[in-house]
N, C-alpha and C positions, 0 to 999 in steps of 0.2 A: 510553154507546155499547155497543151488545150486539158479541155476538164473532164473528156474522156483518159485522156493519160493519167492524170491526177490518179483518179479512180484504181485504173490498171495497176499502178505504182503501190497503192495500196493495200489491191489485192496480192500481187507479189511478194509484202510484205506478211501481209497473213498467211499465203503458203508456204513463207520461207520460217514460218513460226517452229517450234520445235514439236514433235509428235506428229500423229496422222492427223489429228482430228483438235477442233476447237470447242469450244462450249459456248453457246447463246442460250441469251433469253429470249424466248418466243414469248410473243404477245398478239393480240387479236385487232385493227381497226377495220371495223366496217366488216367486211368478209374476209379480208386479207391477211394474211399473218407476217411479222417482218420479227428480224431476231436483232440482240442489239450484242455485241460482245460483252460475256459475263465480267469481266473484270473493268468494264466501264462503269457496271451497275453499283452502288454501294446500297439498296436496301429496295424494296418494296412494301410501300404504304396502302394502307386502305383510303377511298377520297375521305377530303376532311373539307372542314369549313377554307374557304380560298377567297381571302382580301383582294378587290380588285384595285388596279393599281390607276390611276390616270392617263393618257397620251401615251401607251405602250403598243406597240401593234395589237391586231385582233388576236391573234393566235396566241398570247398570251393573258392568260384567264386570271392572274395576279400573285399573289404571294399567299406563303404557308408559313405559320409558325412552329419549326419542327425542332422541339427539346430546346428550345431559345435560341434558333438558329429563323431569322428569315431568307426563305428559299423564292424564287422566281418558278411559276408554273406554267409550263407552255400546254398548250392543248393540239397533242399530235395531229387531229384531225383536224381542224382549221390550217394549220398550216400546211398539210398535207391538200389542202382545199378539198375536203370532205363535207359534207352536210356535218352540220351540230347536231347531237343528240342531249336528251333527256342523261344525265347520270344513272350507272344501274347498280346493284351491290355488287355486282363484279369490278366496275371500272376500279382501275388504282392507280394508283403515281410512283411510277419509278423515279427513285433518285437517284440521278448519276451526277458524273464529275465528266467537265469537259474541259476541254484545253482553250482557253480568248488569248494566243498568242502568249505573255510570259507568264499569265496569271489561268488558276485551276479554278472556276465555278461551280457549284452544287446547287443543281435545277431539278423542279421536278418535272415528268414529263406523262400526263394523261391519258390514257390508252382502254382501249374497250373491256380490256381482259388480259391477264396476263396467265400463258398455257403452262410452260415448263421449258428448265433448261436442257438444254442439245447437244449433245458432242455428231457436229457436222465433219465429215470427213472430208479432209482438204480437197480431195479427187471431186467433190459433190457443190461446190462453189467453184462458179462459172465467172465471166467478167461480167460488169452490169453491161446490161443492152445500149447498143448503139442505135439509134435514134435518124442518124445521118441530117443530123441539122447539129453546128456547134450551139446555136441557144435554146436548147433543152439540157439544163443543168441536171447530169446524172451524178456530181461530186459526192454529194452526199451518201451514196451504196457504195459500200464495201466489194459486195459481189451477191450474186443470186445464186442460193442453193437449191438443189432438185432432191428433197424429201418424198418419197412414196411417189406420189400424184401429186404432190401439192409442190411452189414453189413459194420459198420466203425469202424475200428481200432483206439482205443484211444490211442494215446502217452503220455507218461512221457517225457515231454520236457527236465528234468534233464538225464535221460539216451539214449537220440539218440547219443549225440556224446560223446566219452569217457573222464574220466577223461584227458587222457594224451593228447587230441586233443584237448581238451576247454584250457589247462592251452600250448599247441604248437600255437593256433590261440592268446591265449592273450599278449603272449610277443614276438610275431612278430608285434604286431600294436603297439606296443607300443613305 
């Protein structure tokens, strides 16, 4: 199965969800807006102090101490290969749960701003773009919705970071 099916397969699964419409969280990186599925999200934090970790990829800014829980924190726009910015009182950290294969992680995830959630109508998510080269990894979107003017990029919170970086972030905190 190449990694545009992947995708497809997944979008199919979201339209074959129940009702017309889903619910995302919209969030801001850079100019961009991308939605992540609400029921992936378990909370939204304001930034906090963030332990950096040693020999972790870049895109990962380190760990948080959250209610006596340490959490692993990716920073969206490094790995998205965004320029770095300055922290602003808007930035925050979502915390979601992602699937590493049999085991559920709880990561936070760094973003410019986070807008409000969406009930996106199934009709209104496209497939993600084809690209017409297989090594442009589009796995990670869900599908692309057309809001007003604007288009936001739905992620699969399960495929932004790969198998082998969720299970290299999980046993270094450990």
């Amino acid at each position: 199965m190449s990694i545009h099916d992947t995708s497809t397969s997944s979008l199919a699964q979201l339209r074959a969800g129940r009702g017309s419409a889903d619910k995302f969280l919209t969030f801001a990186l850079h100019d961009e807006v991308y939605g992540l599925p609400i029921l992936s999200v378990q909370e939204i934090i304001r930034i906090m102090d963030i332990t950096p970790v040693p020999h972790v990829p870049d895109f990962i800014r380190g760990v948080i101490n959250l209610r006596g829980k340490v959490l692993p924190v990716v920073e969206l726009r490094t790995k998205f290969g965004m320029e770095k910015i300055e922290d602003s009182k808007r930035t925050c950290i979502i915390v979601v749960q992602i699937q590493a294969g049999a085991d559920t992680l709880t990561m936070g995830l760094i973003v410019d701003e986070v807008n409000e959630v969406q009930n996106i109508a199934k009709d209104n998510i496209e497939p993600p773009p084809s690209f017409g080269s297989s090594t442009i990894d589009t796995s990670f979107i869900l599908g692309v919705a057309k809001l007003q003017k604007r288009v936001v990029m739905l992620l699969d919170i399960n495929k932004v970071l790969s198998e082998q970086h969720l299970t290299e972030v999980s046993e270094q905190i450990q």
